[in-house]
PyMOL Python script that loads the backbone (N, CA, C, O; Angstrom):
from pymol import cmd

cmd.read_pdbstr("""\
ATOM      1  N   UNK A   1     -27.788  13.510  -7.631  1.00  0.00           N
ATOM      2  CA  UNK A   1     -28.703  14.640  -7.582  1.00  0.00           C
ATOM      3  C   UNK A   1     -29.217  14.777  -6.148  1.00  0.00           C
ATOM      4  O   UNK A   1     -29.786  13.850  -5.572  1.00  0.00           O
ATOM      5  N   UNK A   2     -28.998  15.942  -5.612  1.00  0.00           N
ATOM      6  CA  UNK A   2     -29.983  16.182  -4.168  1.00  0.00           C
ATOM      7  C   UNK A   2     -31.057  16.442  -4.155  1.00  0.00           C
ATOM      8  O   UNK A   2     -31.689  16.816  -5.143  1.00  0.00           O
ATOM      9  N   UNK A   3     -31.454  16.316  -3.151  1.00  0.00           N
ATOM     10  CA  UNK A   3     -33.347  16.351  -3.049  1.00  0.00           C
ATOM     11  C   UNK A   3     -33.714  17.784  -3.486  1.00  0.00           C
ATOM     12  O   UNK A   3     -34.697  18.084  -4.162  1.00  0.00           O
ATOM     13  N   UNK A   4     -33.011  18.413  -3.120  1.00  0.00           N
ATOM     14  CA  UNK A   4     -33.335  20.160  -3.619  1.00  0.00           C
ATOM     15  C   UNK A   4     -33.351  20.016  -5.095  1.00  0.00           C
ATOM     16  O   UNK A   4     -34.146  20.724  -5.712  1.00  0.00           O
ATOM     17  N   UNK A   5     -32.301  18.894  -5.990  1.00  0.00           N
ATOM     18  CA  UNK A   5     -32.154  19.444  -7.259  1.00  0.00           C
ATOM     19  C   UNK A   5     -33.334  18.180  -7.877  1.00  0.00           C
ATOM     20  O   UNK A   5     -33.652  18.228  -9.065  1.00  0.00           O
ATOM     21  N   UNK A   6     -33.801  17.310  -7.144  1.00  0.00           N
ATOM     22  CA  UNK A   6     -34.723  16.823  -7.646  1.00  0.00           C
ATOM     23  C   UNK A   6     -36.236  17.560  -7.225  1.00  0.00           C
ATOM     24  O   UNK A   6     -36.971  17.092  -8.095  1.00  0.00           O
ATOM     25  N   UNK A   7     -36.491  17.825  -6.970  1.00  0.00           N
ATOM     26  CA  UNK A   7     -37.465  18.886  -6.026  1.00  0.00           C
ATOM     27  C   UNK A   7     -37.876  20.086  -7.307  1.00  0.00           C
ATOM     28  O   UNK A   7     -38.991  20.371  -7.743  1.00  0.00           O
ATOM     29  N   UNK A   8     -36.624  20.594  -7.663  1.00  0.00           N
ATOM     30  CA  UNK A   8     -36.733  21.734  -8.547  1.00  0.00           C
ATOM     31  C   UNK A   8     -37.184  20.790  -9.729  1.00  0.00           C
ATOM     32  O   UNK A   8     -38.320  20.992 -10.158  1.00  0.00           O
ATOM     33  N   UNK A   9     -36.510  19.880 -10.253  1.00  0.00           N
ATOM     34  CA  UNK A   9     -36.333  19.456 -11.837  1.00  0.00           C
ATOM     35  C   UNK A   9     -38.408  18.677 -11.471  1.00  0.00           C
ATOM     36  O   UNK A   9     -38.985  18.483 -12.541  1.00  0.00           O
ATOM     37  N   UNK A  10     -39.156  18.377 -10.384  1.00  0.00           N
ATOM     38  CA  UNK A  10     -40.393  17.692 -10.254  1.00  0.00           C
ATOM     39  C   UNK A  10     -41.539  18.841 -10.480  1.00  0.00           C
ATOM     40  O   UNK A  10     -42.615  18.818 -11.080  1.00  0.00           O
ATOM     41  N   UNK A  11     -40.776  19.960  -9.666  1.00  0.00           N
ATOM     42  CA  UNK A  11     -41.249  21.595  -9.806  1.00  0.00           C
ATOM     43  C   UNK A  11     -41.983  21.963 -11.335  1.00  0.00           C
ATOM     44  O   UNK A  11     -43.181  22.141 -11.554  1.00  0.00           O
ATOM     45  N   UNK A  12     -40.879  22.010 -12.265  1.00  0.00           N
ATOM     46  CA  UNK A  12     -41.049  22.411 -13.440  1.00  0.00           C
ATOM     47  C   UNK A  12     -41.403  21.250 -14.105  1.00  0.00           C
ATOM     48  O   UNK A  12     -42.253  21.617 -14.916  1.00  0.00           O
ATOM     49  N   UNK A  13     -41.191  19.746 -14.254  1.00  0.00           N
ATOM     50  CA  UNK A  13     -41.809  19.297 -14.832  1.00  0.00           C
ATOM     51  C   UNK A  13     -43.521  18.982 -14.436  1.00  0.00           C
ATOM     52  O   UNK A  13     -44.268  18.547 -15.312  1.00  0.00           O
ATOM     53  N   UNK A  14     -43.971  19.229 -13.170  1.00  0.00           N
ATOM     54  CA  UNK A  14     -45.464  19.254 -12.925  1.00  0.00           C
ATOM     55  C   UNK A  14     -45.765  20.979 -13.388  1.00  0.00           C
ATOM     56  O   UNK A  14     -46.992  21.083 -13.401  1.00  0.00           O
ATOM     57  N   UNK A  15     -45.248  22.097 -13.697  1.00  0.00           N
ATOM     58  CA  UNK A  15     -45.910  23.291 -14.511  1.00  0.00           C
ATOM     59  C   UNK A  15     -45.768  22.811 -15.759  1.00  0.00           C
ATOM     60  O   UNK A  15     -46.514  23.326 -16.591  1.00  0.00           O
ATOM     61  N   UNK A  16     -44.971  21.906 -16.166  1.00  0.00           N
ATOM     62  CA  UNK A  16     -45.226  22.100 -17.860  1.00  0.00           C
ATOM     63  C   UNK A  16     -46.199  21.000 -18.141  1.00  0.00           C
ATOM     64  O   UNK A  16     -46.730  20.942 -19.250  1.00  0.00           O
ATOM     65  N   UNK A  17     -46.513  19.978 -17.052  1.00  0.00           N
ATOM     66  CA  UNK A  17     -47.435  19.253 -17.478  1.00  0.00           C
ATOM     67  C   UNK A  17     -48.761  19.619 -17.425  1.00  0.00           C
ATOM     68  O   UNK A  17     -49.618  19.218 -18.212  1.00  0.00           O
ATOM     69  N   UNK A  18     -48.956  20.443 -16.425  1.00  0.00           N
ATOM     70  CA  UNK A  18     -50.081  21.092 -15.723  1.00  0.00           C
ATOM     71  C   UNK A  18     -50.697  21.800 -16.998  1.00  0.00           C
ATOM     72  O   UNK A  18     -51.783  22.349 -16.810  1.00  0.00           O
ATOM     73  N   UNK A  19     -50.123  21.868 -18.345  1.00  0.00           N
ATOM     74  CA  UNK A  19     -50.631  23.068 -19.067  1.00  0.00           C
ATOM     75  C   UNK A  19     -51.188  21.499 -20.293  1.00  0.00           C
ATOM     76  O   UNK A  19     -51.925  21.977 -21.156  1.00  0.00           O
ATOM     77  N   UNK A  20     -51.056  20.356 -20.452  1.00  0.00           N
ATOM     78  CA  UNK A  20     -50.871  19.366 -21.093  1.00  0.00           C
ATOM     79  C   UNK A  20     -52.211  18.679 -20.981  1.00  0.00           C
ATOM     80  O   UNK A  20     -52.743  18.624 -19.872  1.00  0.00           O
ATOM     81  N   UNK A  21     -52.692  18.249 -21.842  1.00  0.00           N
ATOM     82  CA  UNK A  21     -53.899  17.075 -22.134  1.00  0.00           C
ATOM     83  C   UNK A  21     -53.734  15.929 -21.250  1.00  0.00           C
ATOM     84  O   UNK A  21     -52.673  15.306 -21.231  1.00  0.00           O
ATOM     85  N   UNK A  22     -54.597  15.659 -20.614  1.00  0.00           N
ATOM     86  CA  UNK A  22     -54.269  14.698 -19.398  1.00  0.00           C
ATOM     87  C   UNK A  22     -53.423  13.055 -20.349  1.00  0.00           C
ATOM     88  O   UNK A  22     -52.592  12.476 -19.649  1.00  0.00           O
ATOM     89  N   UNK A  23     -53.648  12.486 -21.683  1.00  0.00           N
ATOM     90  CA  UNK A  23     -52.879  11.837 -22.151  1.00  0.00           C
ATOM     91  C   UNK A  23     -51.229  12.011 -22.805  1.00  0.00           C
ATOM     92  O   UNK A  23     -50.496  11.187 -23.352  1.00  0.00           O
ATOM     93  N   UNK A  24     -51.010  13.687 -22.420  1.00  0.00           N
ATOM     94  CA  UNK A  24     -49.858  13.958 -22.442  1.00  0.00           C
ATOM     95  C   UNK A  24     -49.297  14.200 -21.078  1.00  0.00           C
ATOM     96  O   UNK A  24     -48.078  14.356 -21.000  1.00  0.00           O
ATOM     97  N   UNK A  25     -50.085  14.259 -19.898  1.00  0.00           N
ATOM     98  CA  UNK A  25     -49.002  14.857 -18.899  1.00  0.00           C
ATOM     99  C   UNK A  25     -49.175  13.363 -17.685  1.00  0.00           C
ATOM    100  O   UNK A  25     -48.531  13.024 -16.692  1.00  0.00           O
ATOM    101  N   UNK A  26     -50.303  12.820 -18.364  1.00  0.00           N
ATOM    102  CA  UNK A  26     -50.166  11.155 -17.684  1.00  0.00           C
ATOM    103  C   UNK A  26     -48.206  10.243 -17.771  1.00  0.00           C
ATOM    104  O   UNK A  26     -47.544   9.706 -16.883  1.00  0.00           O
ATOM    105  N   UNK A  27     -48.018  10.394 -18.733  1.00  0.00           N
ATOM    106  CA  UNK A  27     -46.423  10.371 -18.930  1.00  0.00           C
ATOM    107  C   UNK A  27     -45.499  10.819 -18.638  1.00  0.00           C
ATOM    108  O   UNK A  27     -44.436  10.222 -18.462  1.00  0.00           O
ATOM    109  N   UNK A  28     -45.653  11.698 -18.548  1.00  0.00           N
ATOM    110  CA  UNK A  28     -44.962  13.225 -17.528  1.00  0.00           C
ATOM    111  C   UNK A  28     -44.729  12.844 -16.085  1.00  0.00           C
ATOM    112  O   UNK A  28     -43.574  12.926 -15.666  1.00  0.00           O
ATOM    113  N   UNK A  29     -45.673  12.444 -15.291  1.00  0.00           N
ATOM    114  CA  UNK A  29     -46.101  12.578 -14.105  1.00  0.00           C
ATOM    115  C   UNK A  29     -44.949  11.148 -13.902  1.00  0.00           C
ATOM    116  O   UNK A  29     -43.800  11.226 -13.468  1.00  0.00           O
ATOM    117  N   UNK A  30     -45.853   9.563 -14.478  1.00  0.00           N
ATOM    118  CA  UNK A  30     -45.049   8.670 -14.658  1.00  0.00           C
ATOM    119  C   UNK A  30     -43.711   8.423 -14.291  1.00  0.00           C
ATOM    120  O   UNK A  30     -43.238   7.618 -13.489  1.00  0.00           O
ATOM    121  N   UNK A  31     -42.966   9.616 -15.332  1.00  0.00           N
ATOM    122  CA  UNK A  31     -41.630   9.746 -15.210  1.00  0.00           C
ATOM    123  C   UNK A  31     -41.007  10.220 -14.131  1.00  0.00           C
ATOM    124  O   UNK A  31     -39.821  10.124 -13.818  1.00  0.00           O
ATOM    125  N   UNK A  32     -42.285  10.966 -13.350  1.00  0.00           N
ATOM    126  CA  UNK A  32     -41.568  11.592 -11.865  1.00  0.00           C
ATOM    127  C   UNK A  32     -41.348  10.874 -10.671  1.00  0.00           C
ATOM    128  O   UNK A  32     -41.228  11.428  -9.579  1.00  0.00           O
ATOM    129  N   UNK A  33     -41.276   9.338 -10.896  1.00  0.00           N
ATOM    130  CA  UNK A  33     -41.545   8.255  -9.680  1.00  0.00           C
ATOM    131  C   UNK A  33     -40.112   8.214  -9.398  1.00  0.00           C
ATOM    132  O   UNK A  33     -39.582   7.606  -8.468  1.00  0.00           O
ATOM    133  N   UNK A  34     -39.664   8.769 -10.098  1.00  0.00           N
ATOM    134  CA  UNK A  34     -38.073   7.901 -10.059  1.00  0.00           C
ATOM    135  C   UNK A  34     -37.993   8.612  -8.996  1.00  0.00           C
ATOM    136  O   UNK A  34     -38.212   8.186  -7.862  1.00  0.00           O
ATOM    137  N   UNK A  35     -37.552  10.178  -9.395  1.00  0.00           N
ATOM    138  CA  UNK A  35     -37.364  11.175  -9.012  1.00  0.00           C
ATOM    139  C   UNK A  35     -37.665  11.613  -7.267  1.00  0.00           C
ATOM    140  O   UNK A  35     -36.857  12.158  -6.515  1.00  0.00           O
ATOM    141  N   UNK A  36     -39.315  11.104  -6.888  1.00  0.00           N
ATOM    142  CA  UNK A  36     -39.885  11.406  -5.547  1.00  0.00           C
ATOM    143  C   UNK A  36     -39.935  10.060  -4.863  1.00  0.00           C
ATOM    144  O   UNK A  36     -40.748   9.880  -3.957  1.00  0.00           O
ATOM    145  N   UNK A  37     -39.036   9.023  -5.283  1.00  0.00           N
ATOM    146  CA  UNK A  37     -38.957   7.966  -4.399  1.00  0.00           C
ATOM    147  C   UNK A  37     -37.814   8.436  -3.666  1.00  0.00           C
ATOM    148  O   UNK A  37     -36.770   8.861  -4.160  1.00  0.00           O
ATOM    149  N   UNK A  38     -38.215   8.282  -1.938  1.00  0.00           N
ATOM    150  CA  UNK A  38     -37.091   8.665  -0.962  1.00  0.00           C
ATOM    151  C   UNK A  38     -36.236   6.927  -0.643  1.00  0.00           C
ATOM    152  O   UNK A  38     -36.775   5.821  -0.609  1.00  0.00           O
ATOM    153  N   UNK A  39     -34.815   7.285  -0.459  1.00  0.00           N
ATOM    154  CA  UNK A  39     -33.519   5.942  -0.024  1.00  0.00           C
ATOM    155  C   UNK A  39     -33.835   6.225   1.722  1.00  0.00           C
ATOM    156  O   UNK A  39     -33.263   5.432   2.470  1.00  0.00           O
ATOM    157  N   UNK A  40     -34.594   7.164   2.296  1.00  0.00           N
ATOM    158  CA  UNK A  40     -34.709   6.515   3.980  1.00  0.00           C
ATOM    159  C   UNK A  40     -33.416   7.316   4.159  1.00  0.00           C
ATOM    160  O   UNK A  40     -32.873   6.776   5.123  1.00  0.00           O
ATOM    161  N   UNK A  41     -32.806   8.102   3.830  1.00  0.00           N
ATOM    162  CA  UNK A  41     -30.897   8.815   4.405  1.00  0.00           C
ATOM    163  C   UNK A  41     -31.320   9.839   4.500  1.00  0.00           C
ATOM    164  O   UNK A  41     -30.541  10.626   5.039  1.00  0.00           O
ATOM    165  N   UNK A  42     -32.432  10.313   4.158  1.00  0.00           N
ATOM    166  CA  UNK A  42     -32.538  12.210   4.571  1.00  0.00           C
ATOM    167  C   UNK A  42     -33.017  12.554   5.900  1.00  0.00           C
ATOM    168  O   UNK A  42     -33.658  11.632   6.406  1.00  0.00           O
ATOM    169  N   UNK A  43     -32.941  13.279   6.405  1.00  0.00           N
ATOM    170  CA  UNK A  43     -33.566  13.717   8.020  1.00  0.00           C
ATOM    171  C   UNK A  43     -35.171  13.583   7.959  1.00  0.00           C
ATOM    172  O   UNK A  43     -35.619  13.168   6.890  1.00  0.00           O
ATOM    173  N   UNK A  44     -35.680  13.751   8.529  1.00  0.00           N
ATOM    174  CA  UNK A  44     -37.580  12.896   8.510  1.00  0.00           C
ATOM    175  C   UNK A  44     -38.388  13.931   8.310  1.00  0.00           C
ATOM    176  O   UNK A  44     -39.597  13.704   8.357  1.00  0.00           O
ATOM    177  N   UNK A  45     -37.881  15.415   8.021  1.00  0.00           N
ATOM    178  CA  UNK A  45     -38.491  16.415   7.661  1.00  0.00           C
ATOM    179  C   UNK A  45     -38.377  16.597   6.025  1.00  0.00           C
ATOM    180  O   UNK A  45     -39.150  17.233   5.309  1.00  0.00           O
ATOM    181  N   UNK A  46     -37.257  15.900   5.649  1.00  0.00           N
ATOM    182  CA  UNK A  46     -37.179  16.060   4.253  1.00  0.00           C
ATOM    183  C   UNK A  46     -38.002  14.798   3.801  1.00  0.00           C
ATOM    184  O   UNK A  46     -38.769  14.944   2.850  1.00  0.00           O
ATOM    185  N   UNK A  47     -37.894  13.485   4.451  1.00  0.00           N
ATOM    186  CA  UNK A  47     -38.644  12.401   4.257  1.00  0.00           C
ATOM    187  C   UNK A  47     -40.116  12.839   4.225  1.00  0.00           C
ATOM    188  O   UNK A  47     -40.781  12.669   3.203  1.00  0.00           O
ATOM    189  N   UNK A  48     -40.638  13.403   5.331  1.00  0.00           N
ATOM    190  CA  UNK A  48     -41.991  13.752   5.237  1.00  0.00           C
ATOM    191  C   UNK A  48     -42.239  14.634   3.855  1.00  0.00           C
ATOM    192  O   UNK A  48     -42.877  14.156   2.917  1.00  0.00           O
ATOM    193  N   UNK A  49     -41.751  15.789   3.824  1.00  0.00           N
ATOM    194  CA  UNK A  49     -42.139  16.529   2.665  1.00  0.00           C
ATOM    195  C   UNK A  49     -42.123  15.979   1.257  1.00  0.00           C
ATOM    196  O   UNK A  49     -43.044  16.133   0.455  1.00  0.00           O
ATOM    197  N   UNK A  50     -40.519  15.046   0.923  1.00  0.00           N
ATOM    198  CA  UNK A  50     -40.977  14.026  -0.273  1.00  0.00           C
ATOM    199  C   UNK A  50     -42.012  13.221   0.133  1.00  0.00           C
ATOM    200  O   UNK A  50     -42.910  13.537  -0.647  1.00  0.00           O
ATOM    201  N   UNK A  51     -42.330  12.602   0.670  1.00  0.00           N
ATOM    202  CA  UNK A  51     -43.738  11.748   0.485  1.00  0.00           C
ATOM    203  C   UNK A  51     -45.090  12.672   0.266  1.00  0.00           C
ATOM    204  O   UNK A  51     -46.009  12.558  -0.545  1.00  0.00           O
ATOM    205  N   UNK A  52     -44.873  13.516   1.187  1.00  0.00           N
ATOM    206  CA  UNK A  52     -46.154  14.431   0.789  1.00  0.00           C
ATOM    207  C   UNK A  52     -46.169  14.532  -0.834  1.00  0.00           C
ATOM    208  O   UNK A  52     -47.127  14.163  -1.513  1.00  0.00           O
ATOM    209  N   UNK A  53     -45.041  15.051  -1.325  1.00  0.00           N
ATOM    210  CA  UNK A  53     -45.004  15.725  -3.393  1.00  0.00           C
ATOM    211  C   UNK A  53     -45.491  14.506  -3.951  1.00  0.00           C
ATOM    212  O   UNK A  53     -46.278  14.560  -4.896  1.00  0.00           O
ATOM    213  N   UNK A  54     -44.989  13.033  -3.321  1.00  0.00           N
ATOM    214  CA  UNK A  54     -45.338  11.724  -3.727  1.00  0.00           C
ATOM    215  C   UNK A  54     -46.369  12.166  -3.771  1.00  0.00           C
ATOM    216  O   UNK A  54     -46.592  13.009  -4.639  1.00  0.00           O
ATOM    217  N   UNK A  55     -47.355  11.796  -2.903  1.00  0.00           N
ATOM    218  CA  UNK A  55     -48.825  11.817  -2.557  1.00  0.00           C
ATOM    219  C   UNK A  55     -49.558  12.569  -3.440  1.00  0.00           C
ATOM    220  O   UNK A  55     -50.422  12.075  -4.164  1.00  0.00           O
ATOM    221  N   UNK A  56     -49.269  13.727  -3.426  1.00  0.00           N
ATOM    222  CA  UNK A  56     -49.961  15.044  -4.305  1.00  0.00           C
ATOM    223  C   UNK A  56     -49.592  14.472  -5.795  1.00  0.00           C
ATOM    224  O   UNK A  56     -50.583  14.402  -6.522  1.00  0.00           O
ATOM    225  N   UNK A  57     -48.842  14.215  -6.159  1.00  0.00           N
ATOM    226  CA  UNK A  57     -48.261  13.917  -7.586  1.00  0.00           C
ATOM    227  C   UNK A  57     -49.323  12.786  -8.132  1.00  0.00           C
ATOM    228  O   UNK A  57     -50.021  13.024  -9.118  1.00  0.00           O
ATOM    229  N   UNK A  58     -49.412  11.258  -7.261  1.00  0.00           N
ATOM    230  CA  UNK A  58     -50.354  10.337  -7.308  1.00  0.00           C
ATOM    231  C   UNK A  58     -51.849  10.794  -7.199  1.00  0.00           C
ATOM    232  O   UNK A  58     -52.731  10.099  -7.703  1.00  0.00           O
ATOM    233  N   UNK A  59     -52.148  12.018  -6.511  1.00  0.00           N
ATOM    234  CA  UNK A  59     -53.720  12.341  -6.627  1.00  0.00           C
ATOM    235  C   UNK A  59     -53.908  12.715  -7.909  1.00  0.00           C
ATOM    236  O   UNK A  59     -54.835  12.284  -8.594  1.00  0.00           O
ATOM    237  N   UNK A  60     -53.005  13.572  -8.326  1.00  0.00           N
ATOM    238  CA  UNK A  60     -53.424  14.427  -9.954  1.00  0.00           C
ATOM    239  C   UNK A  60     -53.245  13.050 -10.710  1.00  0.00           C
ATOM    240  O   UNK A  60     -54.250  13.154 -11.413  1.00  0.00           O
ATOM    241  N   UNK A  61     -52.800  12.061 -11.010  1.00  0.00           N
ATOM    242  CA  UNK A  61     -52.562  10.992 -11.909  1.00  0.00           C
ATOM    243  C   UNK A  61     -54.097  10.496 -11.853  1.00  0.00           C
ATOM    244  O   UNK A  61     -54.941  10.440 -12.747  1.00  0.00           O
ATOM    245  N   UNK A  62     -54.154  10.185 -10.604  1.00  0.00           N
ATOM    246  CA  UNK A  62     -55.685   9.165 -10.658  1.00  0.00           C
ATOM    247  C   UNK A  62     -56.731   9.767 -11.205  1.00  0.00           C
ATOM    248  O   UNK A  62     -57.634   9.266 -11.876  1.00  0.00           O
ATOM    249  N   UNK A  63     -56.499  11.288 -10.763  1.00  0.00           N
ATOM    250  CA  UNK A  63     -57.996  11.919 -11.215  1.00  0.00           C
ATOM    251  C   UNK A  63     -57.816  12.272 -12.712  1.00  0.00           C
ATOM    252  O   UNK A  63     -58.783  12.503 -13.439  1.00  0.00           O
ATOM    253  N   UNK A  64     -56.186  12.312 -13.251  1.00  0.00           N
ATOM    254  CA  UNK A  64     -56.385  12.630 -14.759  1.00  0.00           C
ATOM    255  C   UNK A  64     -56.718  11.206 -15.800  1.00  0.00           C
ATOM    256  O   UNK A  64     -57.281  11.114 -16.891  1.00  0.00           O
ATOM    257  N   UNK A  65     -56.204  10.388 -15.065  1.00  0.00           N
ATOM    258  CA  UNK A  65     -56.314   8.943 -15.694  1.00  0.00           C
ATOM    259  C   UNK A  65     -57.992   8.258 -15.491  1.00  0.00           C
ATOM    260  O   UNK A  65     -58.365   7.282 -16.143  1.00  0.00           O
ATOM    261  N   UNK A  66     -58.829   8.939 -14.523  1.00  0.00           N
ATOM    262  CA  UNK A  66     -60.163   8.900 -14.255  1.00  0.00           C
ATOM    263  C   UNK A  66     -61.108   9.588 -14.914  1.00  0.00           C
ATOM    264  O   UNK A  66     -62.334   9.483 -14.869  1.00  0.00           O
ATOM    265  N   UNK A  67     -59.919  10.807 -15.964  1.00  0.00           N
ATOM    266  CA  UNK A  67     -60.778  11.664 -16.551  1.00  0.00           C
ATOM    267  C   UNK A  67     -61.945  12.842 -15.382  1.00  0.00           C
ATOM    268  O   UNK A  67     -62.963  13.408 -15.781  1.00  0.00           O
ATOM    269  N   UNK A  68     -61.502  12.899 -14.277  1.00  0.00           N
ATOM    270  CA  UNK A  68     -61.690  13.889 -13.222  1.00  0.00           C
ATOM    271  C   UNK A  68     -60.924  15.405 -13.320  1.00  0.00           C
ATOM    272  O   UNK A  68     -59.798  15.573 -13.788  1.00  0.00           O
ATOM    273  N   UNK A  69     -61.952  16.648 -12.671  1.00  0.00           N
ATOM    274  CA  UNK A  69     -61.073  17.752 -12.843  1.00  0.00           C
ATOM    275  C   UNK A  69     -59.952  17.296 -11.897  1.00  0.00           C
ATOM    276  O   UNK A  69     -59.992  16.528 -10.935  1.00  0.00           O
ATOM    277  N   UNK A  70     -58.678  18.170 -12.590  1.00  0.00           N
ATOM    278  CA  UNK A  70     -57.875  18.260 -11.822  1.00  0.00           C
ATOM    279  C   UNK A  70     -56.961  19.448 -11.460  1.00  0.00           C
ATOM    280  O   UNK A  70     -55.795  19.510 -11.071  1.00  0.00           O
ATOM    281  N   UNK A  71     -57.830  20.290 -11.704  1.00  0.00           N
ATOM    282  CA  UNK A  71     -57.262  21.560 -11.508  1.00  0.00           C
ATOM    283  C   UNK A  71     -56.564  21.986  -9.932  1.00  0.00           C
ATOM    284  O   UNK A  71     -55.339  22.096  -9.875  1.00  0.00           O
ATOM    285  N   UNK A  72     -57.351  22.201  -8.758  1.00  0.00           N
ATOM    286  CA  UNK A  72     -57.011  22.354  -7.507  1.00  0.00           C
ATOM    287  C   UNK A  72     -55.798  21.550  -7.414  1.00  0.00           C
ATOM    288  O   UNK A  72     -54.800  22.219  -7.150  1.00  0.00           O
ATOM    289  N   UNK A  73     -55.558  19.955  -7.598  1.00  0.00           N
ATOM    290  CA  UNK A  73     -54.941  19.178  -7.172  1.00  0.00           C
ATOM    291  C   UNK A  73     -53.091  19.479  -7.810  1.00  0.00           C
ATOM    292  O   UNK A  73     -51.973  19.236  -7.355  1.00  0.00           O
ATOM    293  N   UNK A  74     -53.538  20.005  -8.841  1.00  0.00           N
ATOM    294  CA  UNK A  74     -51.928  20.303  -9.847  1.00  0.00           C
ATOM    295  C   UNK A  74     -51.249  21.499  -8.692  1.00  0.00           C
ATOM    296  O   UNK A  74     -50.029  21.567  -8.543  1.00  0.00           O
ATOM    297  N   UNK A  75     -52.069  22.277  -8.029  1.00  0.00           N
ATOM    298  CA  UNK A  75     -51.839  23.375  -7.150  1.00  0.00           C
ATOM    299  C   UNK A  75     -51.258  22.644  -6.052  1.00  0.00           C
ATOM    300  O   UNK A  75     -50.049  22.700  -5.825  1.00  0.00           O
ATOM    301  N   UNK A  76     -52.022  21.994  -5.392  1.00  0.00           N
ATOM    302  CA  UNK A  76     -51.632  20.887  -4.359  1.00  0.00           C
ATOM    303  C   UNK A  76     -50.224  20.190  -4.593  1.00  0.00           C
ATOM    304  O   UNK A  76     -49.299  20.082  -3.788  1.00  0.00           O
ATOM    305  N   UNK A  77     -50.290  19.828  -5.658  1.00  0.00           N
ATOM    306  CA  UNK A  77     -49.219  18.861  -5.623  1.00  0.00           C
ATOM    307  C   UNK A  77     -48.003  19.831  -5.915  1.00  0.00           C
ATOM    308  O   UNK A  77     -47.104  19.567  -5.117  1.00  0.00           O
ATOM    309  N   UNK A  78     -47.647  20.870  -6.782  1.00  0.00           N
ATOM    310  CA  UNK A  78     -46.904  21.854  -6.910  1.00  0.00           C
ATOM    311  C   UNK A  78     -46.495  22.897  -5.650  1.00  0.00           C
ATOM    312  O   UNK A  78     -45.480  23.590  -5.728  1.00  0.00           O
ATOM    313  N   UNK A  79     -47.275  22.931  -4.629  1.00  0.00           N
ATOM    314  CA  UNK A  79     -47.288  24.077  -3.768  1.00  0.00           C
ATOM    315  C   UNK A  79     -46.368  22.120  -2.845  1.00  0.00           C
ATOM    316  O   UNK A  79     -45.140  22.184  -2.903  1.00  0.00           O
ATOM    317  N   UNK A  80     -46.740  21.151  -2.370  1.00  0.00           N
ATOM    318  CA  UNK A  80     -46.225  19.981  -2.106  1.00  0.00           C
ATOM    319  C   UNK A  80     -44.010  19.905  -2.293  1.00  0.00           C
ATOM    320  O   UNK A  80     -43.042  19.858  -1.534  1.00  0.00           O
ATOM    321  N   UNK A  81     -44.253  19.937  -3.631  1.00  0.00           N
ATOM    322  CA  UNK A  81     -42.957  19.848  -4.325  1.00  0.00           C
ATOM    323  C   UNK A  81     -42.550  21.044  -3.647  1.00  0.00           C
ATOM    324  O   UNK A  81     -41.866  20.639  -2.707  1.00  0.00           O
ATOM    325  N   UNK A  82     -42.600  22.433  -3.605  1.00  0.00           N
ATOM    326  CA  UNK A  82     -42.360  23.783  -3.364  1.00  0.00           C
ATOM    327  C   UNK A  82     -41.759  22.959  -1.761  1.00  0.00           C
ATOM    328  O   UNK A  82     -40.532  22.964  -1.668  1.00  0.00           O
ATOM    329  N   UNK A  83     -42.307  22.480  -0.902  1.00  0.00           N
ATOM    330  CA  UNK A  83     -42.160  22.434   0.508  1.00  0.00           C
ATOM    331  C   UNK A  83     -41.219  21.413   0.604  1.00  0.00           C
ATOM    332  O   UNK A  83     -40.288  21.529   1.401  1.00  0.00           O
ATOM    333  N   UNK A  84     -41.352  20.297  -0.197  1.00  0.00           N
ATOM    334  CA  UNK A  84     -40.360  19.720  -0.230  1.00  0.00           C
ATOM    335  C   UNK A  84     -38.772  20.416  -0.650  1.00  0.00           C
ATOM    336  O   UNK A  84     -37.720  20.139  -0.074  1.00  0.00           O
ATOM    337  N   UNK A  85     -38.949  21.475  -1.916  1.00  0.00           N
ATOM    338  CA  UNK A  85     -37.389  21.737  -2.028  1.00  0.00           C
ATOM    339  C   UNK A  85     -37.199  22.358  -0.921  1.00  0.00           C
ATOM    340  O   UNK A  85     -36.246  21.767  -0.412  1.00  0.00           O
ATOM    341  N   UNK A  86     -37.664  23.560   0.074  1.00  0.00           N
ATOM    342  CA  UNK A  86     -37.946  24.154   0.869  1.00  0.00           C
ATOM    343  C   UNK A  86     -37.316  23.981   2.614  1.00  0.00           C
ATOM    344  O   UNK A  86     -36.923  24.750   3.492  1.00  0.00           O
ATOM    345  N   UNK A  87     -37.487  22.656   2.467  1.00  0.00           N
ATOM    346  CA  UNK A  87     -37.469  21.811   3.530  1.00  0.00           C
ATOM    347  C   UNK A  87     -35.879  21.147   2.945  1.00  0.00           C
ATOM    348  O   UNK A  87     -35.038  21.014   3.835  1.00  0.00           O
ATOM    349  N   UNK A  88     -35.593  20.872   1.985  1.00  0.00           N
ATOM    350  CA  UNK A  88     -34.481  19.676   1.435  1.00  0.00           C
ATOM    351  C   UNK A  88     -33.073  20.837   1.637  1.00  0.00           C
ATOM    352  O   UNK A  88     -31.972  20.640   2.151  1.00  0.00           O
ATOM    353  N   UNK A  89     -33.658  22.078   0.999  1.00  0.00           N
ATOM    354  CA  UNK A  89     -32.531  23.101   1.467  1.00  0.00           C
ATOM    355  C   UNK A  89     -31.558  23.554   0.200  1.00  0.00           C
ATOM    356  O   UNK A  89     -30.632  24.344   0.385  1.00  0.00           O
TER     357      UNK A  89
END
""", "prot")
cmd.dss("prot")
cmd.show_as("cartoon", "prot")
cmd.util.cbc("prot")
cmd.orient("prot")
């Protein structure tokens, strides 16, 4: 899978979680580690932008698993993923 086609498949699974009870989309999110862990082989613009979706992806977890709003942050981390496919090409 390329970063573009993982990018897209992180895309849609953070909108369908985004609509989910934070003990349903806590699992969701989970499942996306696989997915936004970078192997170090992509050019450092695609590296940067996956770590960023990382990052954003891990803020919405803490604050849903904290029971914190997390509204802004699902935006963040989605508009994140967006730059990453963006960037991956």
């Amino acid at each position: 899978m390329t970063d573009s086609e993982k990018a897209v498949t992180v895309i849609e699974a953070l909108k369908a979680a985004e609509r989910e009870p934070a003990q349903t989309a806590l699992p969701i999110l989970n499942g996306l580690v696989g997915l936004v862990q970078g192997d170090g082989n992509q050019p450092l613009e695609v590296e940067e932008a996956r770590s960023g979706a990382f990052m954003a992806i891990c803020e919405v977890g803490k604050a849903l698993h904290r029971g914190q709003p997390a509204d802004s942050l699902w935006a963040s981390a989605i508009a994140a993923a967006e730059k990453w496919k963006a960037v991956a090409g």
